[in-house]
N, C-alpha and C positions, 0 to 999 in steps of 0.2 A: 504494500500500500504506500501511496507518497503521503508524506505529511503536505498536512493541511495547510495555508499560505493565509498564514496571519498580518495580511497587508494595511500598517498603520501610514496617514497623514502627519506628516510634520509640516507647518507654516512657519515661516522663518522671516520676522519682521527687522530693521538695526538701522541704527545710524538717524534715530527719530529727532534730536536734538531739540527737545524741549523746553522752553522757559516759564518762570514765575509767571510773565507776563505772557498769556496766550495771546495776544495783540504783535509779539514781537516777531519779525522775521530775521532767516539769515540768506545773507547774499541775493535777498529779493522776491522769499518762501515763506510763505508764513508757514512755521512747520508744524503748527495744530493741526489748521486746513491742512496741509497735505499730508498727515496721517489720520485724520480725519478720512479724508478721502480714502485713501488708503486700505481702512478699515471697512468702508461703506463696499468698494470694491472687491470685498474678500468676503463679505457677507451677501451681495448679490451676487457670486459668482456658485452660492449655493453647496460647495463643498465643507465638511464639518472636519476640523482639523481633530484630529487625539491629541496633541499636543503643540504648542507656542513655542517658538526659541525667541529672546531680545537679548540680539547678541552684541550691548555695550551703545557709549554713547547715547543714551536714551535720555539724556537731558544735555541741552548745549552749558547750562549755568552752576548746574551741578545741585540744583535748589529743591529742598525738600517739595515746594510747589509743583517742581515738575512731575516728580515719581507720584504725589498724588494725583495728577493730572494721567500721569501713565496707567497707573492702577484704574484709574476712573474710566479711562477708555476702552479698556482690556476687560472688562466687568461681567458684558454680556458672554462672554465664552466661560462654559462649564469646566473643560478640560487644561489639564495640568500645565499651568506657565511658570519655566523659567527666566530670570536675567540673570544676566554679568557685565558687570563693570567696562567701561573704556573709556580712552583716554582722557575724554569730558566729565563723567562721570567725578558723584562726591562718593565714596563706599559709603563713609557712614550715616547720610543723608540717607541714600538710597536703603540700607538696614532698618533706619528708624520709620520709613515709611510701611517696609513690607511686615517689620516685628516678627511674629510666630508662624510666619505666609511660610510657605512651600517655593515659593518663588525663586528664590538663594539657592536651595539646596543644588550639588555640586553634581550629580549622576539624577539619573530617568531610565527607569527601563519600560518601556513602549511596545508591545511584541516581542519578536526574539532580537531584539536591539538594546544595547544599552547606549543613552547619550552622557558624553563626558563633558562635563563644560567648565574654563578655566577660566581663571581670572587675569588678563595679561596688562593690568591696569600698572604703570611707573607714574608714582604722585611726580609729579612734576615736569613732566617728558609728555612729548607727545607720542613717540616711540612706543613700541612695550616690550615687556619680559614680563616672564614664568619666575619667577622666585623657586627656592628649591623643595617649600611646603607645596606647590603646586605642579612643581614635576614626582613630586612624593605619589604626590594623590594619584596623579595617571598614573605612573606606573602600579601602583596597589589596585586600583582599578582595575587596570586590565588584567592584573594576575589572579584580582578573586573574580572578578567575573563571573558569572552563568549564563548570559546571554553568550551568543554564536556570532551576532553581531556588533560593532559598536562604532560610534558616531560619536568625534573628538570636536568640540566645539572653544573659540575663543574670539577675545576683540581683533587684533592685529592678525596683515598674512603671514603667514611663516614661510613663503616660499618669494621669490619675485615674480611679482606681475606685468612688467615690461612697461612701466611708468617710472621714472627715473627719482623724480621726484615722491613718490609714495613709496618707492622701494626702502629710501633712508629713514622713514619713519614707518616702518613695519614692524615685525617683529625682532627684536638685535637677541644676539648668540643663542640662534635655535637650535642649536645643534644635537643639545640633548632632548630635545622635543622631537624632532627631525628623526632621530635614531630611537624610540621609546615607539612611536605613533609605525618608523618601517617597519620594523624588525617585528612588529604584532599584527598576525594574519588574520584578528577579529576585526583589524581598523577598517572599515572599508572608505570611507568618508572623513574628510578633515572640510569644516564649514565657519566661516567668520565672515566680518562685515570690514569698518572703516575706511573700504577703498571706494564703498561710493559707484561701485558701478558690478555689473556681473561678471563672472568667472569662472570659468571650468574647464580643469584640465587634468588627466587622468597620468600618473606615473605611474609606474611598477604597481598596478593593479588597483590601485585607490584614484577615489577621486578626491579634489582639492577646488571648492569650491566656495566664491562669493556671492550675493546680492546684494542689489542696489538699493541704496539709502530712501526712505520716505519722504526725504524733500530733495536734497540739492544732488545731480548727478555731477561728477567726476569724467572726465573724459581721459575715455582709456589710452594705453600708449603716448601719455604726454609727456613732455621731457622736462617742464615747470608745470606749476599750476593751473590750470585749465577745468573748467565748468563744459559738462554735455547740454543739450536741448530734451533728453530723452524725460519723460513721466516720473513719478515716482513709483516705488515698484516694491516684491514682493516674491518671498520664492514659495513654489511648494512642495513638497519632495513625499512620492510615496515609496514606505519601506517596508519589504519581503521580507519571508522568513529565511531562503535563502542567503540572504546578503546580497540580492540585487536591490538596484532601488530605481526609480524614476524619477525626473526634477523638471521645473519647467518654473523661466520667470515671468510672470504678469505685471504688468504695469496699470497705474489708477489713469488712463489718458484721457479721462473726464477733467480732470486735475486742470 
C-alpha cells in the first residue's frame, strides 16, 4: 500500500514593515494598505493555509504599535502562526506583544514536515547572523526530529542572490549554517524574506527560496539600490508527505 499524502499549505507573508502610525509610508507605500491588500488577496483567492510563516521585518519602527497592528490583522486565521525577528525588528517589543502566543515558538510540525525557524536578527546591523544558541537549536532539531521532512526558515539569505548590493547585507559567516542545513537529507527547503523580491533556486537537491515583501519590491540583479514596479506579493507553498513540495508566488495587483 502507498502511504497516504498528507498534503499541508504553508503561506509565507515578510518584509511587512509596519509603523505606530498606520498613516505612515515607506518609499511611497503605505505599508498597512498594502498588506492590507495583501491579506484581502489571500482570502479571496479562497485557499485555507495550515499554517503562516512572518518571516522578520514585520514592523519598519520596531514599535510595540506595530506587532499589535500585526497580530490584529492576522486574527481572522485559525491556524498556527509563526514570527521571527529581522533586521527592523524590536525582539522584545515584539515578545511583549505576543506574551504566552504560540507565535515565537522556534519549530512546527505541519504533516510529515517539520519547520525550523531562526532568529538571524544582529541588534544593530543591518546584516544578520545565527548566534551559536541558534545554530545549537538547528542542529538539535534536526537530530531529534521525527518528521521525514523539514523546512529551515530565517530573516536574511544565506546564499547570494546576484544583487551586489543585498549580497553585503545578507546573511555574514554562514558557513556553519550552510554545512548543518547540507549535510541533512530531511532539509528539503531553506525559505527567508529581506530581499524584497522572489527567489528560487535548487542546489544539490534543496531548494532555496524567497518572496516578495508586502509593500516595497526590490529589483533583482541590481548592483546598488534599486526599487521594482512589481505588486506586493505572497508565496504559497504546498507540502507532501514525500518531501516534494509545490510553490507558487501571487501578487495583490489590485494594490
Amino acid at each position: 500500500m502507498h502511504q497516504k499524502d498528507y498534503a499541508v499549505k504553508v503561506l509565507h507573508i515578510t518584509d511587512c514593515h509596519l509603523n505606530a502610525d498606520r498613516s505612515r509610508d515607506l518609499l511611497g507605500i503605505n505599508t498597512f494598505d498594502s498588506l492590507n491588500a495583501v491579506l484581502n488577496d489571500i482570502k479571496a483567492d479562497g485557499q485555507q493555509p495550515d499554517c503562516i510563516l512572518v518571516t522578520g521585518d514585520i514592523s519598519q519602527d520596531g514599535s510595540v504599535e506595530a506587532y499589535q497592528t500585526m497580530k490584529e490583522m492576522l486574527s481572522d486565521f485559525t491556524c498556527p502562526i509563526r514570527w521571527f525577528a529581522g533586521n527592523h525588528d524590536a525582539r522584545s517589543n515584539m515578545s511583549s506583544v505576543i506574551g504566552e502566543g504560540e507565535e515565537l515558538q522556534k519549530t512546527l510540525v505541519v504533516g510529515d514536515w517539520e519547520i525550523i525557524l531562526l532568529d538571524s536578527l544582529s541588534p544593530g546591523n543591518v546584516h544578520g547572523e545565527l548566534s551559536d544558541s541558534e545554530l545549537n537549536l538547528l542542529e538539535t532539531s534536526l537530530a531529534s526530529s521525527s518528521a521525514n521532512n523539514t523546512m529551515v526558515c530565517l530573516h536574511h539569505h544565506p546564499i547570494p542572490i546576484g544583487a551586489k548590493w543585498l549580497d553585503n547585507i545578507g546573511l555574514h559567516r554562514p558557513e556553519a549554517f550552510l554545512d548543518a542545513v547540507s549535510k541533512d537529507q530531511s532539509v528539503k527547503a531553506v525559505l527567508w524574506g529581506h530581499i524584497h523580491q522572489e527567489f528560487d533556486q535548487s542546489i544539490d537537491g534543496k531548494r532555496w527560496l524567497a518572496s516578495p515583501s508586502t509593500c516595497i519590491q526590490f529589483k533583482p540583479q541590481s548592483e546598488d539600490f534599486a526599487l521594482d514596479k512589481l505588486a506586493p506579493g505572497y508565496r504559497w507553498l504546498t507540502l507532501h508527505s514525500d518531501g516534494s513540495f509545490e510553490t507558487e508566488v501571487k501578487r495583490a495587483n489590485e494594490f
